[in-house]
N, C-alpha and C positions, 0 to 999 in steps of 0.2 A: 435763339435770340440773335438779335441781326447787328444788336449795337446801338449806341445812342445818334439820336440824329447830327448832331454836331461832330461826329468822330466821322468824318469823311477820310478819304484818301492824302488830304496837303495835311491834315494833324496827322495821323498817322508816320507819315513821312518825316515831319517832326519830329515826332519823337525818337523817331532811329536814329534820324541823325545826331539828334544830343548823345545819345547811348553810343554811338559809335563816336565821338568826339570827346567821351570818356566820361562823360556825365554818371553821378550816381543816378538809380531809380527814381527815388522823389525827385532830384534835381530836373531830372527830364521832365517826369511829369509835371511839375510846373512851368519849363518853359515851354513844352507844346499845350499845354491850356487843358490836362485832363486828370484826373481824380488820380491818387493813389494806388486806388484798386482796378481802375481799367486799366491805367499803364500794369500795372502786377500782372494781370489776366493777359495782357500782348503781350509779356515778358514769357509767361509760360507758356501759352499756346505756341507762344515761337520758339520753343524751346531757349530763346536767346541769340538765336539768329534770325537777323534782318530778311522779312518774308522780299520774296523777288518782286514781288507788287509794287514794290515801295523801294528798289534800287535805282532805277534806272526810268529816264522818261524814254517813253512810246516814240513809235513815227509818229501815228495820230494819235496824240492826247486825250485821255478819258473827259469829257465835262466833270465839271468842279461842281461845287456844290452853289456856288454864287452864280453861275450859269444856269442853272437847274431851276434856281430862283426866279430870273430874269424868263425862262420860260413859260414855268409857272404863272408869271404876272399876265405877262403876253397873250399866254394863248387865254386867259379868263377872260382877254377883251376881244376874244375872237380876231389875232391879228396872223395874216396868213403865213403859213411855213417857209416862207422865200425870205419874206420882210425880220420874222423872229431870228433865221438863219443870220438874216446882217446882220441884225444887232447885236447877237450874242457872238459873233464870230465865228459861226460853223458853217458846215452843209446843210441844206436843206432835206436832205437826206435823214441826215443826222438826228435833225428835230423830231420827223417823222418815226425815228427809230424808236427814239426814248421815249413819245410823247404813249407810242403801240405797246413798248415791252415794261415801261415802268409807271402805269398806272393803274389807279386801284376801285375797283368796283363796292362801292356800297352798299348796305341789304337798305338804306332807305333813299337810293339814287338808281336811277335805271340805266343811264351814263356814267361812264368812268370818269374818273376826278386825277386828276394830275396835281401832287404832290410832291415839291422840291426833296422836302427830309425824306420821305418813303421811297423816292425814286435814287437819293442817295444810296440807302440801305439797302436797296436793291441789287444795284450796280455793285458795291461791294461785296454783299456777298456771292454773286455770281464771279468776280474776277478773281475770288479763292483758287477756280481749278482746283482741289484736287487730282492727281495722276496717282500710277502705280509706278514706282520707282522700279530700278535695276534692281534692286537687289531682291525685291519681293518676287520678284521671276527668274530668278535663277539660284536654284538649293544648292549648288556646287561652290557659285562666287559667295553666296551669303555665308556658307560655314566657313569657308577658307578666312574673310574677315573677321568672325567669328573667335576665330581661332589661334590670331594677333592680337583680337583686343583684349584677349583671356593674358597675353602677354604682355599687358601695358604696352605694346605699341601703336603711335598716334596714328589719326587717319590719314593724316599726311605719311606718313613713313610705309604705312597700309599702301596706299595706293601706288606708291613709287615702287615698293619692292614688291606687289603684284606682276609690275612688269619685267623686272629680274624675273620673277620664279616661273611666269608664264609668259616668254618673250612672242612664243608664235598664238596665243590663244587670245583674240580678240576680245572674244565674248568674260574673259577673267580682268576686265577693266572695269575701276570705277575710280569716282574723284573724290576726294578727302570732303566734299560740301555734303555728298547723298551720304557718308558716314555720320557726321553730322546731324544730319537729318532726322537719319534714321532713327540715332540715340535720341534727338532731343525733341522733333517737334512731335507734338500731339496728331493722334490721326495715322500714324506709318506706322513705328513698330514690328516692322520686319527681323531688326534684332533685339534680342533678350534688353530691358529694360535695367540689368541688374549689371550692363555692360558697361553701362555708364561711369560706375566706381571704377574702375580700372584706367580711366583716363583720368589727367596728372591735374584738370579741373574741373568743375562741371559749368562750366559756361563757354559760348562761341565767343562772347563779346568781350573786347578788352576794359579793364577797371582800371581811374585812375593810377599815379602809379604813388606808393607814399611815400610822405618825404624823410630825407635823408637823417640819420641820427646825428649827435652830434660830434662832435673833431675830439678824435683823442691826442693823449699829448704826444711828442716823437719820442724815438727810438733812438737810444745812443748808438752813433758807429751807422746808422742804416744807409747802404746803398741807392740812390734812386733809380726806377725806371730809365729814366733818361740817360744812362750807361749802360745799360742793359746790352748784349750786342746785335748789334742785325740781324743778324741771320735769325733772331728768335721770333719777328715781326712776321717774316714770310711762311711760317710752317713747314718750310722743306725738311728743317733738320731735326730727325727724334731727341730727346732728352730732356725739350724744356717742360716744365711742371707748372700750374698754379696751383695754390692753397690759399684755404679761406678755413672758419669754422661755420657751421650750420648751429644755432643755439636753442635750446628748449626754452618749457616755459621760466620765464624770469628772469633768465641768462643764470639758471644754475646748472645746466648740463648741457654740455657738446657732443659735437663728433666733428673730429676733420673732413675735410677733402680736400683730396689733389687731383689733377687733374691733366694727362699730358696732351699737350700743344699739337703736335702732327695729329697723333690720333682720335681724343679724344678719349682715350683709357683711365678712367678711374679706379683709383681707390682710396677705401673710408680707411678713415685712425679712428682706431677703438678709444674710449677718455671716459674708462667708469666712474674715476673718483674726482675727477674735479681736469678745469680745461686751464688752468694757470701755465705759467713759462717752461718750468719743470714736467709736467706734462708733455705737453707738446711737442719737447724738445724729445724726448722720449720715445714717443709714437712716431716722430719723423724719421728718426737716427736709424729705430726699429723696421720702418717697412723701406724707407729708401735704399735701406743695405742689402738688402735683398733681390734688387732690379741689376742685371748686368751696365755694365760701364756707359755704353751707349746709349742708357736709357737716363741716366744721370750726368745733366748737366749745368741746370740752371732751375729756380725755385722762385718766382711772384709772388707776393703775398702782401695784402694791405698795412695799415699801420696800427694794427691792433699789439694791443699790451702782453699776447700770448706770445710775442715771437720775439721778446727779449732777451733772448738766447740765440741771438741769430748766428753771433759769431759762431759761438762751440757748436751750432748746428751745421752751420758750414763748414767745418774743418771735420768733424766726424762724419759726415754724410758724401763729404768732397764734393761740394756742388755749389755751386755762389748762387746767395739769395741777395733778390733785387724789391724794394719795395713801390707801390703803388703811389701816386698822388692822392691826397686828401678829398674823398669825396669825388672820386672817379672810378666806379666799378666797370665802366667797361672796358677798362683796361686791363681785366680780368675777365675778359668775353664769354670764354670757354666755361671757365669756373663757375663764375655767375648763372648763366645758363642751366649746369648741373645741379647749383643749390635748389633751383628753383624746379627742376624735375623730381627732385630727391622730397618735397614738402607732400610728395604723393606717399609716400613710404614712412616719413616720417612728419605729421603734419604739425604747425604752429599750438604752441604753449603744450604741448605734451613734454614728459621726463626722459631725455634719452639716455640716462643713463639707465635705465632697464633694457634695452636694447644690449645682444651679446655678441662676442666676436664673429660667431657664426649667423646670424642675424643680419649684419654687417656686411658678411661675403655674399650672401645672397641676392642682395639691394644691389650692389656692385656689378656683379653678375646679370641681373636684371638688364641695367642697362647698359653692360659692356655689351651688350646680344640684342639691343635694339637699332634699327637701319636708322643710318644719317645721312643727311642733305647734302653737307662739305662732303663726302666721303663716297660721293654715288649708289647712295643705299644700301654702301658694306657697313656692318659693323665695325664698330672698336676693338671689337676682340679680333674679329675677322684683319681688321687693317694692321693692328700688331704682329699678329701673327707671322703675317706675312714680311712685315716689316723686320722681322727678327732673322725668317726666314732666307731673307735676299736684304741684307744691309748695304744702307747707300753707296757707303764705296764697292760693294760687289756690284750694285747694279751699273756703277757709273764703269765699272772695267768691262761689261755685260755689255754694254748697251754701245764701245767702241768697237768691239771685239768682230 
């Protein structure tokens, strides 16, 4: 089925761009003027990514469907292809093309009949193109992706550290769009279907984003951000942390994280029985005393009711903790980021307190071992390491030497 006559190419286009402007489903569907369920049916067939049809105009623009009309009208009074051409605004050519490839023969007409909505549906579905992608023609690159995304790593993170791991192999390239693709739209299927869970969402398209909870009260004694020291802005220097909690369903169960600043090294606070001040304080005191010196310096964390123990957590942990403004998580870049990778592992309104310390390291582990952006597609485990291995001032005596 080819589609309703009215869903031309400018509704279509419509409706992406609502959906990429952050529109819910319905919302788009009605402001591009179409049903529920065809927008739902463009939603899946595209997997959720915006078909290339529909990104970008042409050099020569396709006829609209309002053109198509004005054809239509034209040529039933027998008006010649030169004169139709001006009015509509094309080549003459042009008319002659549509008038040969998009009309339709009837069993009780022995002339072809030109049909604005037919000659639509036409044209549309001819400029589908399906291709065969890269990855369906090469078994080597196909398993190697394969074999990351079995690793929860993203196609973007796929594609960049392909060319780390294959620097001289041309043919072991591909772009985080044909992964994509691959998983979502309808029609390809070159990778396993079941690859899809392993990514951190199942949609290409971004969703509004929602809005903020409300302002808790302060924290006696709390340091602000805005004393914080410089050096902790730029990421040169290891040691600095952020913390947030990640909360289950109803906000009766937690789990920490922290998160360090240069690297990008995470780790969870276990919080079986309950995520109050006592807690907290607890799981912090607990794993931060275990990082060498260098790694402990400084501590971010919003203005939540858990950290009201900030002092005795500072003075046991040796490390000054700085708080967030109200209502400003990106002040927390790194962190933020992580919680919201970690809703793969652990998703919204489940009990995390059944989740166990080993459980915990594994999640951890997961994505200390996934390639990052900031990081030139080393990991966090990888950047620590090494970090540990050649410390700042070694490298700084290294590098006069």
């Amino acid at each position: 089925m080819l589609g309703h006559p009215g869903h031309c190419s400018a509704v279509r286009h419509a409706f992406w761009a609502r959906i990429r402007a952050g529109d819910l489903l319905t919302e788009a569907a009605v402001s591009s003027g179409v049903s529920l369920g065809t927008a739902s049916r463009w939603f899946r067939e595209a997997g959720g990514v915006m078909p290339p049809s529909t990104r970008a105009a042409r050099k020569r623009p396709r006829l609209t469907l309002e053109q198509r009309e004005d054809i239509a009208a034209l040529h039933s009074q027998k008006v010649s292809y030169a004169e139709i051409a001006r009015q509509v605004g094309c080549h003459r050519s042009t008319v002659g093309r549509e008038l040969k490839l998009n009309s339709t023969t009837f069993k009780d007409r022995r002339l072809p009949k030109y049909r604005a909505s037919m000659a639509q549906k036409r044209a549309d579905w001819r400029a589908r193109r399906p291709g065969t992608s890269k990855l369906a023609g090469n078994a080597r690159l196909l398993q190697e992706v394969q074999d990351h995304l079995e690793k929860e790593h993203s196609p973007e993170q796929i594609s960049n550290r392909l060319r780390i791991d294959f620097p001289d192999d041309a043919e072991m390239r591909v772009s985080h769009e044909t992964i994509y693709r691959e998983l979502y739209v309808e029609g390809r299927g070159s990778l396993r279907r079941d690859l899809r869970k392993r990514l951190r969402t199942g949609r290409a398209v971004r969703k509004p984003r929602r809005t903020e909870g409300e302002r808790r009260g302060k924290i006696p004694g709390m340091i602000s951000i805005a004393d914080r020291p410089p050096e902790v802005e730029g990421r040169d220097v290891p040691g600095h942390w952020e913390g947030d909690l990640v909360c289950g369903q109803a906000n009766r169960s937690a789990l920490g994280t922290l998160v360090e600043r240069t690297t990008g090294f995470l780790l969870l606070l276990h919080l079986p029985d309950n995520h109050g001040a006592d807690a907290v304080e607890a799981a912090i005191v607990d794993t931060m005393g275990q990082l060498p010196d260098i790694l402990r310096k400084t501590l971010t964390w919003d203005q939540g009711r858990e950290m009201a123990n900030h002092v005795r957590i500072a003075e046991k942990a040796d490390l000054d903790i700085y708080f967030c403004d109200p209502h400003s998580p990106w002040q927390r870049g790194s962190n933020e980021n992580i919680n919201g990778l970690l809703r793969q592992y652990f998703p919204k309104g489940t009990d995390l307190s059944v989740y166990g310390p080993d459980y915990l390291a594994h999640v951890a582990a997961k994505l200390n071992n996934r390639p990052r952006k900031r990081l030139t597609w080393q990991t966090p485990a990888e950047a620590l390491d090494q970090l540990l291995s050649q410390p700042p001032d070694q490298a700084a005596v290294a590098s006069t030497a």
